[in-house]
Gaussian input, Z-matrix of N, CA and C with variables (Angstrom, degrees):
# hf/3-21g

backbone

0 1
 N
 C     1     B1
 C     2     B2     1     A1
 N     3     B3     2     A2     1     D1
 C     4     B4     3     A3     2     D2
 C     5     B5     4     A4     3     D3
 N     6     B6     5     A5     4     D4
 C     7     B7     6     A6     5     D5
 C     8     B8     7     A7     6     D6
 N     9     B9     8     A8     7     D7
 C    10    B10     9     A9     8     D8
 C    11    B11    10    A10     9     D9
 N    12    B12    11    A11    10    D10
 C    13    B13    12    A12    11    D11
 C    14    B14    13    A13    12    D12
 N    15    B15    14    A14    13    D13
 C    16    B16    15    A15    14    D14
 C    17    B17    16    A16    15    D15
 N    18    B18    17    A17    16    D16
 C    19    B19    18    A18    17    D17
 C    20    B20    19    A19    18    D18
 N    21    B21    20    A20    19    D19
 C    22    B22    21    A21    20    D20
 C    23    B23    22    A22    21    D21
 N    24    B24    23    A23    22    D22
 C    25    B25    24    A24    23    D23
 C    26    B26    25    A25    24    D24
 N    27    B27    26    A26    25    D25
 C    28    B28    27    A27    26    D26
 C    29    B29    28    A28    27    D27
 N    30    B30    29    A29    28    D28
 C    31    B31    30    A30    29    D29
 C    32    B32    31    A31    30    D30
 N    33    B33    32    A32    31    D31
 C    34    B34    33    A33    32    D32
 C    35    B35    34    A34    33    D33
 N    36    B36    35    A35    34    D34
 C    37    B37    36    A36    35    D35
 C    38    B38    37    A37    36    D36
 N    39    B39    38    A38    37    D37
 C    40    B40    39    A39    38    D38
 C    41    B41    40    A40    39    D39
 N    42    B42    41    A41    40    D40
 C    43    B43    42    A42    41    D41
 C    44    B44    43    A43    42    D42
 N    45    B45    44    A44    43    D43
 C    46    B46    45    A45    44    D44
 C    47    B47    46    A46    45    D45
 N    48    B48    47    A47    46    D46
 C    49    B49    48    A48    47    D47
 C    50    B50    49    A49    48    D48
 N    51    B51    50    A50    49    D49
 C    52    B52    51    A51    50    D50
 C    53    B53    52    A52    51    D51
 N    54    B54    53    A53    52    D52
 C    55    B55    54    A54    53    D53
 C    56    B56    55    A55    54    D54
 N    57    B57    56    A56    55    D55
 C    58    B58    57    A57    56    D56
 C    59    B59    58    A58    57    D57
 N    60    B60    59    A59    58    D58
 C    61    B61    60    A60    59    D59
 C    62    B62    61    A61    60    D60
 N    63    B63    62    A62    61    D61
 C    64    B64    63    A63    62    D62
 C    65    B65    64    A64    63    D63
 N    66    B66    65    A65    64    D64
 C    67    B67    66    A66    65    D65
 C    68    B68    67    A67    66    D66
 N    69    B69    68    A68    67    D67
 C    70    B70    69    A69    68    D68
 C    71    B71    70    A70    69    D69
 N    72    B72    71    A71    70    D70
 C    73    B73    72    A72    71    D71
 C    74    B74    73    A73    72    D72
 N    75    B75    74    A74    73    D73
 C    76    B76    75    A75    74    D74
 C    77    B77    76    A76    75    D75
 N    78    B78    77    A77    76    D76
 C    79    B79    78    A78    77    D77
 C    80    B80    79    A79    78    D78
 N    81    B81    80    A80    79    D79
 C    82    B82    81    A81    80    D80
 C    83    B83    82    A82    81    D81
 N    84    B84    83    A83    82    D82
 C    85    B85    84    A84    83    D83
 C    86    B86    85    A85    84    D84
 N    87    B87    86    A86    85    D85
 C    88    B88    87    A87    86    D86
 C    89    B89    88    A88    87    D87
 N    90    B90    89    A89    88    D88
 C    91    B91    90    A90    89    D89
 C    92    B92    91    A91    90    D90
 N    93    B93    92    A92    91    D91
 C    94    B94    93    A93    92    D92
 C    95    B95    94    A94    93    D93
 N    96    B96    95    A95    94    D94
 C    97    B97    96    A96    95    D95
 C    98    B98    97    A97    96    D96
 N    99    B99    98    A98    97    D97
 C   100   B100    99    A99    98    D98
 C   101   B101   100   A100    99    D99
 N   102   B102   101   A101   100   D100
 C   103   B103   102   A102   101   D101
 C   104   B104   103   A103   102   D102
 N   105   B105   104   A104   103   D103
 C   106   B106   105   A105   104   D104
 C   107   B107   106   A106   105   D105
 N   108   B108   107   A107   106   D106
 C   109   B109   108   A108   107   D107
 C   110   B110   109   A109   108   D108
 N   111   B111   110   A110   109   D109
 C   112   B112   111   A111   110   D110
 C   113   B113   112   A112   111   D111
 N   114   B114   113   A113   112   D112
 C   115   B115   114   A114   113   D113
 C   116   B116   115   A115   114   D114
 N   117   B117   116   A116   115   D115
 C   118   B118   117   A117   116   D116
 C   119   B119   118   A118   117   D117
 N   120   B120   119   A119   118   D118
 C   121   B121   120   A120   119   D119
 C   122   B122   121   A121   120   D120
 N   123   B123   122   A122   121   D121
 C   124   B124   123   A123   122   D122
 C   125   B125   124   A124   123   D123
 N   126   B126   125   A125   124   D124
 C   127   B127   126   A126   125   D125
 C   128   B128   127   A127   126   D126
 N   129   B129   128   A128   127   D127
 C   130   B130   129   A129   128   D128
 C   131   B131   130   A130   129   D129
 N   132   B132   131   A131   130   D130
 C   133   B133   132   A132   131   D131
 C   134   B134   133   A133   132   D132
 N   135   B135   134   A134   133   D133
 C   136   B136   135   A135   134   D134
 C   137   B137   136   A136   135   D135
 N   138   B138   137   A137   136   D136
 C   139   B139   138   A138   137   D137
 C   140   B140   139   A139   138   D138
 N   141   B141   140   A140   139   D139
 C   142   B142   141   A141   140   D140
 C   143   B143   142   A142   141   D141
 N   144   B144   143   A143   142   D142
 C   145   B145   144   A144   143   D143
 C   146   B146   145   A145   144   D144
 N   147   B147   146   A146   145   D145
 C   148   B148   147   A147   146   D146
 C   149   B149   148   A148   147   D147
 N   150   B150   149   A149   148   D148
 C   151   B151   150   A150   149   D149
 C   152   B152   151   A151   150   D150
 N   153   B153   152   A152   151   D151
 C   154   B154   153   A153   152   D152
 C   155   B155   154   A154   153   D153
 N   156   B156   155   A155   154   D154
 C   157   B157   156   A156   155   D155
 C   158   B158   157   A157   156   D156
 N   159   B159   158   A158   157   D157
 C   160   B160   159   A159   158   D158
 C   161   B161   160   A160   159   D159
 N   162   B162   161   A161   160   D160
 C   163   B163   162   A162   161   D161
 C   164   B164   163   A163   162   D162
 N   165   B165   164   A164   163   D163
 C   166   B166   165   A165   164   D164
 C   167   B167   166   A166   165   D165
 N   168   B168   167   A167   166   D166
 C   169   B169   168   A168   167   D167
 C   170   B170   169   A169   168   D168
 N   171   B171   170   A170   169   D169
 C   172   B172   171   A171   170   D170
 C   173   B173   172   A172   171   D171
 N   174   B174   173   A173   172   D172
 C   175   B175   174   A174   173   D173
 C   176   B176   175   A175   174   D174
 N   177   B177   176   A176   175   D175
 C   178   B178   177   A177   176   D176
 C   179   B179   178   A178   177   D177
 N   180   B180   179   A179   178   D178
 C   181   B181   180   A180   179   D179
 C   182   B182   181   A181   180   D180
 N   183   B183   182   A182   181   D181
 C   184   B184   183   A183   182   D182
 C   185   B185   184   A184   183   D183
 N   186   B186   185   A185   184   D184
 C   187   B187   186   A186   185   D185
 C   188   B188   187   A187   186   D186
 N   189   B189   188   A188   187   D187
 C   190   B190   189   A189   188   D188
 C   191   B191   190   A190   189   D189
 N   192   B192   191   A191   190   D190
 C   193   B193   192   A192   191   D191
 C   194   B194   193   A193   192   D192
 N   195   B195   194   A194   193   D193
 C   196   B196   195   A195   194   D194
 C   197   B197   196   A196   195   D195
 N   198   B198   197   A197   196   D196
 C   199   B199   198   A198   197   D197
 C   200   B200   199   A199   198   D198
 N   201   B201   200   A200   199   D199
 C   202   B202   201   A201   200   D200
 C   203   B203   202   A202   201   D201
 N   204   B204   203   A203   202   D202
 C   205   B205   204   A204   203   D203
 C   206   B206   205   A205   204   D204
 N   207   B207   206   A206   205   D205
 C   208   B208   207   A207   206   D206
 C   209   B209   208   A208   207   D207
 N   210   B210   209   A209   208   D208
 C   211   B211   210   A210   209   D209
 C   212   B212   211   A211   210   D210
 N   213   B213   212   A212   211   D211
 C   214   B214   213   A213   212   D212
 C   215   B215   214   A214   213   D213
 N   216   B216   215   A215   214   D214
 C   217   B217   216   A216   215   D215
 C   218   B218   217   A217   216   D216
 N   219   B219   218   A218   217   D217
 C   220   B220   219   A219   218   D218
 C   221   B221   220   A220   219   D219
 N   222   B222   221   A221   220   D220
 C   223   B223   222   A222   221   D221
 C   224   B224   223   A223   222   D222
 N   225   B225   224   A224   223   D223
 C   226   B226   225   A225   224   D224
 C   227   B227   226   A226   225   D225
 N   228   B228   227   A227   226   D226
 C   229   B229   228   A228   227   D227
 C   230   B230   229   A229   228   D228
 N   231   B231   230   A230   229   D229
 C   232   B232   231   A231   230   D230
 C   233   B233   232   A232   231   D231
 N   234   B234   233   A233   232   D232
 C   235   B235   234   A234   233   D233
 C   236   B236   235   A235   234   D234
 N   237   B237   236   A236   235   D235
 C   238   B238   237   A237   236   D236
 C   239   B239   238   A238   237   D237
 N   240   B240   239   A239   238   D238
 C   241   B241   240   A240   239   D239
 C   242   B242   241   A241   240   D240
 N   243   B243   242   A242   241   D241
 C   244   B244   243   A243   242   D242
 C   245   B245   244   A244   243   D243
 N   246   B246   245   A245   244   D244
 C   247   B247   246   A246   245   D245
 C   248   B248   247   A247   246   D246
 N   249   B249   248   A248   247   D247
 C   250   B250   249   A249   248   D248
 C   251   B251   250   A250   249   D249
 N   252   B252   251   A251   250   D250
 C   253   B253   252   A252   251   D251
 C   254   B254   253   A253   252   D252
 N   255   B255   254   A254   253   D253
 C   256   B256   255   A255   254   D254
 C   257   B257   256   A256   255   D255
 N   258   B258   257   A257   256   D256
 C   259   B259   258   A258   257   D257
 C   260   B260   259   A259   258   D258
 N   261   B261   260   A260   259   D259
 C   262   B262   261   A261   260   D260
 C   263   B263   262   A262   261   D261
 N   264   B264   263   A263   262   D262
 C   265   B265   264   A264   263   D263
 C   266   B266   265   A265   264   D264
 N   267   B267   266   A266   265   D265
 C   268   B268   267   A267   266   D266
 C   269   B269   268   A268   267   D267
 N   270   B270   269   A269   268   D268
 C   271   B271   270   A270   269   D269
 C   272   B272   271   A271   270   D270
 N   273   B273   272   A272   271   D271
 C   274   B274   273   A273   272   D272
 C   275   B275   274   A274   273   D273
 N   276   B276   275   A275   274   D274
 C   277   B277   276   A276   275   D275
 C   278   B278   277   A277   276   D276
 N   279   B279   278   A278   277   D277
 C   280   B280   279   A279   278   D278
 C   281   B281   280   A280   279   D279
 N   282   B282   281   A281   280   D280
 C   283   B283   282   A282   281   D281
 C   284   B284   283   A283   282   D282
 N   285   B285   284   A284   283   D283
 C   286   B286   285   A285   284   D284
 C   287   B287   286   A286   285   D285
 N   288   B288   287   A287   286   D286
 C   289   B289   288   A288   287   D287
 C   290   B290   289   A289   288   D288
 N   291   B291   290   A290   289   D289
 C   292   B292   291   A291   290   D290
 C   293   B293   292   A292   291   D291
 N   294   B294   293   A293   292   D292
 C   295   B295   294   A294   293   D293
 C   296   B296   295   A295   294   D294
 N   297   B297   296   A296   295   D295
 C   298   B298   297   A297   296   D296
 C   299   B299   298   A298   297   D297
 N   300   B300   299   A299   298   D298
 C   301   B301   300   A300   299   D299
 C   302   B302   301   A301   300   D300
 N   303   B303   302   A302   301   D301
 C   304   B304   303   A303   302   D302
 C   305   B305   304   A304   303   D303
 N   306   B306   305   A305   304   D304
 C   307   B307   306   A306   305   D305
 C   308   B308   307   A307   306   D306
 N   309   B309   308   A308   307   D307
 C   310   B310   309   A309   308   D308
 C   311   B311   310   A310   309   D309
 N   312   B312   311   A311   310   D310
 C   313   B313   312   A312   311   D311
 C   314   B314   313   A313   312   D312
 N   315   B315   314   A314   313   D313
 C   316   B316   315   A315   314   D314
 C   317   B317   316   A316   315   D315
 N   318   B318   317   A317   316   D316
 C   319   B319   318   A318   317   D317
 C   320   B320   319   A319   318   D318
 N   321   B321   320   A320   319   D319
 C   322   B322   321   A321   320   D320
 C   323   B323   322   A322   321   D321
 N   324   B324   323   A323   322   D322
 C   325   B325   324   A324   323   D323
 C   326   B326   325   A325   324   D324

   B1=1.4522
   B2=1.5413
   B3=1.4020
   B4=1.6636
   B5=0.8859
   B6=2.2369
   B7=0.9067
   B8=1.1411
   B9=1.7685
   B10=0.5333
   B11=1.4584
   B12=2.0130
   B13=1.8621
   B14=1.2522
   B15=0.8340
   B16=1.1819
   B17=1.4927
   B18=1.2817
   B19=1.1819
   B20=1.8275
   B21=1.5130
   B22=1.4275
   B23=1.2694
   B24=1.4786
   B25=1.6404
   B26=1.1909
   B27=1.6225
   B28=1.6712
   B29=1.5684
   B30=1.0432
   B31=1.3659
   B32=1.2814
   B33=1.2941
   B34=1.7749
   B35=1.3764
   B36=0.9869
   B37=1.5382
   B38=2.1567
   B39=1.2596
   B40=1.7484
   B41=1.6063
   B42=1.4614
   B43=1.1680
   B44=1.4744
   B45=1.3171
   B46=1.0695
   B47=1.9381
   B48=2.0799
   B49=1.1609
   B50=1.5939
   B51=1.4360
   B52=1.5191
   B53=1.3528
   B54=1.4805
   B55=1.6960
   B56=1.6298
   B57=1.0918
   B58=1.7593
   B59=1.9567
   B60=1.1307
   B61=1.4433
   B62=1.9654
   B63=0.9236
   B64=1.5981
   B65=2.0793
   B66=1.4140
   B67=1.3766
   B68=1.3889
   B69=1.2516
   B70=1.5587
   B71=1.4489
   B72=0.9597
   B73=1.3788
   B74=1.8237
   B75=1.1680
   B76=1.8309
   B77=1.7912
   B78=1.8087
   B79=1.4965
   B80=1.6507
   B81=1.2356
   B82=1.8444
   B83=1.6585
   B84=1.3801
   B85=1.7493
   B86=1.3731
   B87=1.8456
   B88=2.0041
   B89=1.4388
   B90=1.2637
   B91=0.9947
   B92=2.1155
   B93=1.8349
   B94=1.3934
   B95=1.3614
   B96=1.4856
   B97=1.4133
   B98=1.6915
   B99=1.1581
   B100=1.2884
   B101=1.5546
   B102=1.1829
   B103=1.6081
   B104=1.5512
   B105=0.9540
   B106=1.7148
   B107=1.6280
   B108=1.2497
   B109=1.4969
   B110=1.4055
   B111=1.2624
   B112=1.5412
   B113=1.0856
   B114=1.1594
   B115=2.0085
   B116=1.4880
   B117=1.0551
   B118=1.5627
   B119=1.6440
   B120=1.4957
   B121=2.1040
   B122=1.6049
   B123=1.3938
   B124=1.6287
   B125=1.4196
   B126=1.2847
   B127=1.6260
   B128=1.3032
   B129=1.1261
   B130=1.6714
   B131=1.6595
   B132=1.0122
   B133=1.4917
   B134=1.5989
   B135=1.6544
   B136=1.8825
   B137=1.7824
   B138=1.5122
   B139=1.2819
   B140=1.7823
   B141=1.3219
   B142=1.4571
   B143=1.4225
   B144=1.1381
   B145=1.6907
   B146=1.6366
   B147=1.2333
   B148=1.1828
   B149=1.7787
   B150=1.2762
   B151=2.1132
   B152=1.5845
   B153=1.0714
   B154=1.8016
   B155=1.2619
   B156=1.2914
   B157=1.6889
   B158=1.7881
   B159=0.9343
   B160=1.4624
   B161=1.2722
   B162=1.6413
   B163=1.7364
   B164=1.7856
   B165=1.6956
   B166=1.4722
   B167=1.4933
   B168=1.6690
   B169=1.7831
   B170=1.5251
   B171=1.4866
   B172=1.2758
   B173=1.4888
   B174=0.9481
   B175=1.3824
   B176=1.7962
   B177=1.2676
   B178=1.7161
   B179=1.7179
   B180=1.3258
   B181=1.5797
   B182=1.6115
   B183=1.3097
   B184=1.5800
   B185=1.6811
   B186=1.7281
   B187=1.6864
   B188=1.3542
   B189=1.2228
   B190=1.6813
   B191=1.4608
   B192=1.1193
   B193=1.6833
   B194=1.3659
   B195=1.0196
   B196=1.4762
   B197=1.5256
   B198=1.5226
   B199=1.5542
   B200=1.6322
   B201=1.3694
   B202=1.8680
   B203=1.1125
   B204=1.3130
   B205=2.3876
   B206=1.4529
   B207=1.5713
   B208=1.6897
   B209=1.5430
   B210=1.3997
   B211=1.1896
   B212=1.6021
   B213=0.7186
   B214=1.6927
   B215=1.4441
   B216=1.7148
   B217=0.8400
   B218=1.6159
   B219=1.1645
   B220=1.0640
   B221=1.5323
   B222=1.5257
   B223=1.5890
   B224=1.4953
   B225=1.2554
   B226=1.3444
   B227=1.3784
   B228=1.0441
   B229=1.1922
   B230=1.5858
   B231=1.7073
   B232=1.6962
   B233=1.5152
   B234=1.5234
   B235=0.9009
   B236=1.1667
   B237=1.5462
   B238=1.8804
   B239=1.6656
   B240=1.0411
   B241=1.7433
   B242=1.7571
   B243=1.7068
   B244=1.3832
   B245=1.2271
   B246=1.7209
   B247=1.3885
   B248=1.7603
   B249=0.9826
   B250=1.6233
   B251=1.4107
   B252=1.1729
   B253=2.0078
   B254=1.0603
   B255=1.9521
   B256=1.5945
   B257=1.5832
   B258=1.7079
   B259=0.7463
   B260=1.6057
   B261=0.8568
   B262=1.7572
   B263=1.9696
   B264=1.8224
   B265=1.3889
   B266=1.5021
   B267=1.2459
   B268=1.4555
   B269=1.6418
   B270=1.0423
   B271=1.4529
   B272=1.9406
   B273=0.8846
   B274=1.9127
   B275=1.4003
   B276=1.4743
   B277=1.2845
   B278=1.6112
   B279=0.8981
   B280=1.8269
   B281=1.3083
   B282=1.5027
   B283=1.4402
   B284=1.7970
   B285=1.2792
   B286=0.8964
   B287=1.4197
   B288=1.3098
   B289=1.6239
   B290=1.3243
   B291=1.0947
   B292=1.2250
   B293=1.5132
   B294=0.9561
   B295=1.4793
   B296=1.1314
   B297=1.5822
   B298=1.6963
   B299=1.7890
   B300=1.0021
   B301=2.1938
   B302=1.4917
   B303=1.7001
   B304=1.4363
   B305=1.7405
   B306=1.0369
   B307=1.8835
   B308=1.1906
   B309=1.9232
   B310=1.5039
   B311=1.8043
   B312=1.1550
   B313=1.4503
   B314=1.2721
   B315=1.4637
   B316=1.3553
   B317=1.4307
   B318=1.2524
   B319=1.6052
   B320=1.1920
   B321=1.6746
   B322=1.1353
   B323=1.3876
   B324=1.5382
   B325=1.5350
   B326=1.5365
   A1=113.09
   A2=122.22
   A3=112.32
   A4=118.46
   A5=127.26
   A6=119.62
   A7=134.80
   A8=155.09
   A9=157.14
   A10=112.83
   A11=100.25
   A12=94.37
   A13=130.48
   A14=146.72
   A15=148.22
   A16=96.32
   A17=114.00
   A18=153.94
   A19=95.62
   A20=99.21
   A21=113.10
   A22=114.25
   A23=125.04
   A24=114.51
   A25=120.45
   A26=104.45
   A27=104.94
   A28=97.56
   A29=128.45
   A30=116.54
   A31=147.24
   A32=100.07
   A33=135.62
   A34=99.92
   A35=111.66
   A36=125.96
   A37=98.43
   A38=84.50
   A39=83.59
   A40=131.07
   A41=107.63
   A42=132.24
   A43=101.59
   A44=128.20
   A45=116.45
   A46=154.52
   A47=79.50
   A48=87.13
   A49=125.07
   A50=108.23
   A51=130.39
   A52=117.60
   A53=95.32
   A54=115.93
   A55=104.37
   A56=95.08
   A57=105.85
   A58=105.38
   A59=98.85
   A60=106.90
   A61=95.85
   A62=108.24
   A63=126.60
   A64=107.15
   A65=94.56
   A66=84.88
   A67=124.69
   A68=119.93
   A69=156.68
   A70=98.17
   A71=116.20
   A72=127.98
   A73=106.58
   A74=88.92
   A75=110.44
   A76=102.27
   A77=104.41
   A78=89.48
   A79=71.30
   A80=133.85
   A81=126.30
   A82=93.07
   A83=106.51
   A84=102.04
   A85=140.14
   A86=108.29
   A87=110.67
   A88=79.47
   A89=162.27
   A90=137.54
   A91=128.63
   A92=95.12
   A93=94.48
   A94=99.80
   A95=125.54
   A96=124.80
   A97=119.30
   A98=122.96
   A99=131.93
   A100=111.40
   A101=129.73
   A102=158.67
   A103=91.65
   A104=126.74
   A105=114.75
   A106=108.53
   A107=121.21
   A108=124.74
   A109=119.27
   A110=131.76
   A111=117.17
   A112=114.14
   A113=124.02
   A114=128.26
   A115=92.71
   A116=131.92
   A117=149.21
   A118=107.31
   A119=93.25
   A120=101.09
   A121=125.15
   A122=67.51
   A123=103.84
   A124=140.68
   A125=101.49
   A126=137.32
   A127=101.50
   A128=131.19
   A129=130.45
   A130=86.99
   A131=148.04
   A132=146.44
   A133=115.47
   A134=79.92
   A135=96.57
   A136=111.65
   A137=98.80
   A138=98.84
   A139=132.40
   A140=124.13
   A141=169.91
   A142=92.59
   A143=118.19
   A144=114.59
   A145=99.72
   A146=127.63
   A147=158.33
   A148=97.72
   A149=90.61
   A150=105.01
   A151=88.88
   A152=131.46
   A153=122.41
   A154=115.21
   A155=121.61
   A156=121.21
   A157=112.20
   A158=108.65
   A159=119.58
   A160=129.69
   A161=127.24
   A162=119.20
   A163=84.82
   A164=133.14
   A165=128.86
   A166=107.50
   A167=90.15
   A168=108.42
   A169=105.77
   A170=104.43
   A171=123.30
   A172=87.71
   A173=140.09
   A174=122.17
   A175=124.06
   A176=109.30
   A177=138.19
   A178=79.71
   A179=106.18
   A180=121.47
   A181=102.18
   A182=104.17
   A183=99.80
   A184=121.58
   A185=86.16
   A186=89.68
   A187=117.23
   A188=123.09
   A189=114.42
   A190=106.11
   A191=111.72
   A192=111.80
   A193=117.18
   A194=147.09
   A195=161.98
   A196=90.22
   A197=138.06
   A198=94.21
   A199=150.81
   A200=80.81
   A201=92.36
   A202=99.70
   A203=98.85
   A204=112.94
   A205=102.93
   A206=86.35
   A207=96.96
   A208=127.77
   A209=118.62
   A210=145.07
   A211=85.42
   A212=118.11
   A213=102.64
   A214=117.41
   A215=115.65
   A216=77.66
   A217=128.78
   A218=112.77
   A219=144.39
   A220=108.73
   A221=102.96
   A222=130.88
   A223=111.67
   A224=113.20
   A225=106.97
   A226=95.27
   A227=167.97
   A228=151.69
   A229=97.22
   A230=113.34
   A231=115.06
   A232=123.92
   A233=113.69
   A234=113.23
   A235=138.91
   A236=101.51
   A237=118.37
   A238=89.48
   A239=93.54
   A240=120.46
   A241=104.94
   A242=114.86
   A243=124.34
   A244=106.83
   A245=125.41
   A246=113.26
   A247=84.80
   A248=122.84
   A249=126.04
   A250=122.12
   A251=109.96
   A252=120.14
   A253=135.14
   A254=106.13
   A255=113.82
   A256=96.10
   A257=160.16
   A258=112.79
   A259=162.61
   A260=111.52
   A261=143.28
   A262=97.96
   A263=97.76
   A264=85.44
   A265=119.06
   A266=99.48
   A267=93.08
   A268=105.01
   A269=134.68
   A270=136.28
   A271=99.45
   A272=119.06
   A273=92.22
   A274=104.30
   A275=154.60
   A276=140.10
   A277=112.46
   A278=95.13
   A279=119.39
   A280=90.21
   A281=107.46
   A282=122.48
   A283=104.14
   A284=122.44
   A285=147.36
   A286=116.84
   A287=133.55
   A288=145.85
   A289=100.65
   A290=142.40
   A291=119.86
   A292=118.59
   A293=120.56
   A294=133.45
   A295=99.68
   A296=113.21
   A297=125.93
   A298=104.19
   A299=79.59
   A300=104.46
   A301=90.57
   A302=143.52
   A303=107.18
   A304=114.68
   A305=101.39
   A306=132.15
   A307=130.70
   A308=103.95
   A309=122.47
   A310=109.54
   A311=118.61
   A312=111.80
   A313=97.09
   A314=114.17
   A315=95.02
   A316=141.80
   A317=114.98
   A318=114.34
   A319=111.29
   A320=121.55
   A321=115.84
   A322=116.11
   A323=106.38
   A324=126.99
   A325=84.64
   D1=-40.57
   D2=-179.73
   D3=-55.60
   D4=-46.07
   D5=154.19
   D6=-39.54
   D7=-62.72
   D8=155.48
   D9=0.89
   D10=-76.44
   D11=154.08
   D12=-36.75
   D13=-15.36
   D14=-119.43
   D15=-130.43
   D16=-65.63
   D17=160.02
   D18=-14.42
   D19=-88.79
   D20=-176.89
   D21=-65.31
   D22=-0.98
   D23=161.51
   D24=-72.04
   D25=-26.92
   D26=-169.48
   D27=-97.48
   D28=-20.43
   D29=144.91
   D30=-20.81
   D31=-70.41
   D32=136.36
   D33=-22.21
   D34=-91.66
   D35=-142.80
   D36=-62.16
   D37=-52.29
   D38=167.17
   D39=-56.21
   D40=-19.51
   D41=169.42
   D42=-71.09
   D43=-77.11
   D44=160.84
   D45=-3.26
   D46=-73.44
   D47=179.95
   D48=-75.28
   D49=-5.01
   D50=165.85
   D51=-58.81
   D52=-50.81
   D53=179.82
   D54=-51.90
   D55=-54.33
   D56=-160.10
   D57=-74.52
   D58=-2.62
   D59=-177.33
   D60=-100.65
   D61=-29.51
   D62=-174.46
   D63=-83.69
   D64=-38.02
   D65=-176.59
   D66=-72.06
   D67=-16.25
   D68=-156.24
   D69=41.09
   D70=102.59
   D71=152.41
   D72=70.03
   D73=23.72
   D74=179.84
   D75=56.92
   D76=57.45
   D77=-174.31
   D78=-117.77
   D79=22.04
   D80=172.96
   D81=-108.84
   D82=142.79
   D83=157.65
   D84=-77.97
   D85=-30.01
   D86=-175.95
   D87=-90.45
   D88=-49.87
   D89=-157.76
   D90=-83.93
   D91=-3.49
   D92=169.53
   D93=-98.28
   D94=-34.01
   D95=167.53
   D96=-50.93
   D97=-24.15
   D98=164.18
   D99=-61.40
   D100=-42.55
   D101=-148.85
   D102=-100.11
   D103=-28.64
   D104=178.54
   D105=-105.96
   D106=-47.56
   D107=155.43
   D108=-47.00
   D109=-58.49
   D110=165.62
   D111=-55.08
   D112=-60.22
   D113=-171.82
   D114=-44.66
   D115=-67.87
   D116=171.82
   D117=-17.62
   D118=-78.39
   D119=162.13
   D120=-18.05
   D121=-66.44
   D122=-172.22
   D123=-71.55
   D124=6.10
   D125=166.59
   D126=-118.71
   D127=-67.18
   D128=-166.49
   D129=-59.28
   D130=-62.24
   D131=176.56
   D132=-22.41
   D133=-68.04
   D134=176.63
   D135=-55.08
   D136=-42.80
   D137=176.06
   D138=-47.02
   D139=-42.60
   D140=64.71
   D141=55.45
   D142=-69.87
   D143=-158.29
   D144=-85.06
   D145=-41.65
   D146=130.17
   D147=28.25
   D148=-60.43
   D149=-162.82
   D150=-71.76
   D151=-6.28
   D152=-172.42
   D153=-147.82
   D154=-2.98
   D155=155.91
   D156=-118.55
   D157=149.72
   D158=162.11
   D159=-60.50
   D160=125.73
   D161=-134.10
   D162=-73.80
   D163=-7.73
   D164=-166.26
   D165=-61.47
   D166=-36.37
   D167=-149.86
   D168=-76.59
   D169=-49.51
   D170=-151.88
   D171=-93.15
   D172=-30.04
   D173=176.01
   D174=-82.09
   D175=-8.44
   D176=173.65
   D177=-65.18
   D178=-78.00
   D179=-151.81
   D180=-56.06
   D181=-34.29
   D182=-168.03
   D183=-79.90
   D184=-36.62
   D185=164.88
   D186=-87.04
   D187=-20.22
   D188=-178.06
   D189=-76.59
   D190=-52.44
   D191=168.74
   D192=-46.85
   D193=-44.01
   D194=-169.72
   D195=-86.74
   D196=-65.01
   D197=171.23
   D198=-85.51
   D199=25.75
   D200=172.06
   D201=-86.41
   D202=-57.49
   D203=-173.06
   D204=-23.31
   D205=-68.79
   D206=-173.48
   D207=-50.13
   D208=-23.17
   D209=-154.67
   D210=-105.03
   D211=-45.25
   D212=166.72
   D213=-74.42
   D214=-40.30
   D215=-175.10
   D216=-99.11
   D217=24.89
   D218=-177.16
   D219=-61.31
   D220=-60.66
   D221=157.76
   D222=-39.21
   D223=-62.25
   D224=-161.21
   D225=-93.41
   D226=-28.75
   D227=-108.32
   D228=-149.44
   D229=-58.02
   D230=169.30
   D231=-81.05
   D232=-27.74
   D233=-154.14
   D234=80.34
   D235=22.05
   D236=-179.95
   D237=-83.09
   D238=123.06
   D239=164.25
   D240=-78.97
   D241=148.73
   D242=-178.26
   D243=-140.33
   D244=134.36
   D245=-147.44
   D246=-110.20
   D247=-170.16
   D248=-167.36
   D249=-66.25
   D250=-37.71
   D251=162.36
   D252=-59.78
   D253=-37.61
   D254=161.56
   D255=-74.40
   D256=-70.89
   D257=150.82
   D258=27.62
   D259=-81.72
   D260=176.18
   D261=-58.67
   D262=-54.19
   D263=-172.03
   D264=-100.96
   D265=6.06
   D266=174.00
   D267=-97.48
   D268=-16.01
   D269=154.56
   D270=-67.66
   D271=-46.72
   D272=169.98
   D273=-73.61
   D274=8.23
   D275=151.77
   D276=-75.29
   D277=-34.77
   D278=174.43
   D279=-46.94
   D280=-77.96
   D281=-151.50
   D282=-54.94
   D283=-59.42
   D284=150.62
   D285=-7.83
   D286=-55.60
   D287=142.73
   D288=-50.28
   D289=-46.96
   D290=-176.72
   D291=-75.22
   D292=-16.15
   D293=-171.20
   D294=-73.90
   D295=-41.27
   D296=-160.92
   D297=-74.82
   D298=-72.80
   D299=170.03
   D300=-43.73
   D301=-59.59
   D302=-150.29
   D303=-110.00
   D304=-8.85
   D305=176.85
   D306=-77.58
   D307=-56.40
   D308=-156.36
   D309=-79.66
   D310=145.18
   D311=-170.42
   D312=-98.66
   D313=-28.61
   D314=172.28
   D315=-91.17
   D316=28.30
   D317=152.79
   D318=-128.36
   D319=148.23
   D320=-173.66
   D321=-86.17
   D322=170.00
   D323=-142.58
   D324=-119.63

C-alpha cells in the first residue's frame, strides 16, 4: 500500500511538472492552476506514504521516478530530445530503485 501512495505522488508531481512546463513561466492560467493542485497532491501524497517508508527511501523513489516520467514525457509531448548519457543515467536511477525495492532491508517489501 505505501507504494501504491507513492506511486500516485509521482504521478502528481509529473502532472505537475508538465503543467509548469505548459504554463510558460506561469504567464497561462489552467495550466499554472494545474501546477499548484498537483504539487499540492503530490506532497500531501508523499506526505501519506511518509507514515510507512523512510523519508531516504521514498524520496529516492519519488524523485528518481519523476525524472524519467518527465523525461519521457518531455520526449513525447515537447519534443526535448536526450542524448545517450542522459539516457545511460537515467536507466542507473532506474536501476538504482530497483536495488532499493529488491535488496534494501530498510523499506518494506
Amino acid at each position: 500500500m505505501p507504494y501504491l501512495i507513492l506511486f500516485f505522488a509521482v504521478v502528481a508531481e509529473t502532472i505537475g511538472t508538465t503543467a509548469l512546463q505548459a504554463s510558460q513561466q506561469f504567464t497561462r492560467l489552467w495550466p499554472s492552476v494545474v501546477v499548484v493542485v498537483a504539487y499540492g497532491i503530490s506532497f500531501a501524497l508523499l506526505g501519506w506514504a511518509l507514515k510507512f517508508l523512510p523519508v531516504g527511501i521514498a524520496y529516492a523513489i519519488w524523485s528518481g521516478l519523476g525524472i524519467v516520467l518527465i523525461a519521457i514525457i518531455g520526449l513525447a509531448v515537447f519534443g526535448q530530445k536526450l542524448d545517450l548519457p542522459a539516457v545511460v543515467g537515467m536507466g542507473m536511477i532506474l536501476g538504482g530503485i530497483l536495488v532499493i525495492h529488491l535488496f534494501s532491508t530498510t523499506a518494506p517489501h
